[in-house]
N, C-alpha and C positions, 0 to 999 in steps of 0.2 A: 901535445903528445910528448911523451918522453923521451929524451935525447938518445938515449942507448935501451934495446932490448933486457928485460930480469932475464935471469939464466934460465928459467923454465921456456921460455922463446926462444934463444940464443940455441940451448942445445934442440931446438924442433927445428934449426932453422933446416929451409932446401937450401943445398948446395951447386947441386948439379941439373942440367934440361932447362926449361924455356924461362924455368922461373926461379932459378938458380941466383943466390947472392951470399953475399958474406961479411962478417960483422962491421967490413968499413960500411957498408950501406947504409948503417944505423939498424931504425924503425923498417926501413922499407924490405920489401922482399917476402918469401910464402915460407910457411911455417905450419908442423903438422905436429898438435901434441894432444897429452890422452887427457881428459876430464871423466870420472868418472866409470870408467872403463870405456868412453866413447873416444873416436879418434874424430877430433875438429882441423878441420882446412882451412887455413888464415891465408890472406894477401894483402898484405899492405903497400900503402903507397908512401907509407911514411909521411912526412912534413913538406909537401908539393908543392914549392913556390909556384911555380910556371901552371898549376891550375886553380890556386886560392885556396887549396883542400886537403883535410888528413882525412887518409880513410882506410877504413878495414871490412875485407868481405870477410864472412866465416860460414863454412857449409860443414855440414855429414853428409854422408852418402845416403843414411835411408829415411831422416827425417828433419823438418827442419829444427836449429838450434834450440834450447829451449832460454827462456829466460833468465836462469841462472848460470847456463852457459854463456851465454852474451853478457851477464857482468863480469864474469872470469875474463873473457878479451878485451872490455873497455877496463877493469882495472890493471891488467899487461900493459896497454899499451898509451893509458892516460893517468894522470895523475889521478886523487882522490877527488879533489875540487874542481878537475876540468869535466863542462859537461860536453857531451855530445851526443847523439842524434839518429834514430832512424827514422825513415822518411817514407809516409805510403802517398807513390805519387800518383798522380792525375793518371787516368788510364790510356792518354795518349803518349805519356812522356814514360809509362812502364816498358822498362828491360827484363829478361827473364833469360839469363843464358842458364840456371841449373834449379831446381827445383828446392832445394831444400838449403838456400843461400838466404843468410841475409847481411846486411851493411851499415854500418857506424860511422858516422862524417862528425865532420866537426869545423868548421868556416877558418882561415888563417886570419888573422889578428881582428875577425869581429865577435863581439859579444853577443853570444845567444839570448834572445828575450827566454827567459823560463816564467810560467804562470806562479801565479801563490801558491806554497802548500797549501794552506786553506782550502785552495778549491780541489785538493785531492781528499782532504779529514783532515783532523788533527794529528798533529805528532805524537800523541802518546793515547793510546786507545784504551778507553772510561771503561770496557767491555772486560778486558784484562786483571784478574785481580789483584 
């Protein structure tokens, strides 16, 4: 995760109410900025010793994020070469506190297995002129 908020974050952060913070918190704290013409809901936890985890929820209010929206948040708040992770868990370990939320992790000092490109296609597509 990145040690300090880009200014695009920095100036969304919340200030004030339950999830109110301010730039010494770094990374961590809720943040509300526009993509798009859409308004996205951030909370991060920042770089979480005490539970082995970075993480970032991101919700709308009427639909959930889209895929290009959820690269916008992980390139905010990870580097280019860090990867990280959303996770569709097992249907007894599912949380569901808002409907159109989703969440980016990322494990603190372990290395995520990533599969081969390969078994996604090749990197430059023969289809392409």
């Amino acid at each position: 995760m990145r040690s300090e908020p880009p200014l695009r974050l920095e100036f969304g952060r919340v200030t004030e109410g339950p999830w109110g913070s301010t730039s010494a918190d770094g990374m961590a704290g809720a943040f509300i900025i526009s993509a798009n013409n859409k308004t996205l809901r951030i909370i991060s936890s920042g770089y979480d010793k005490e539970s082995g985890w970075e993480h970032v929820s991101v919700s709308t209010e009427y639909r959930t994020p889209s895929w290009k929206e959820m690269c916008l948040i992980k390139n905010l708040f990870w580097e280019e070469e860090e990867c990280v992770i959303q996770y569709h868990p097992s249907k007894s370990q599912y949380v569901n506190h808002h409907p159109h939320c989703l969440h980016l992790w990322k494990p603190i000092g372990v290395t995520l297995p990533i599969p081969p490109s390969e078994l996604v296609g090749p990197k430059t597509d023969s289809r392409i002129p």
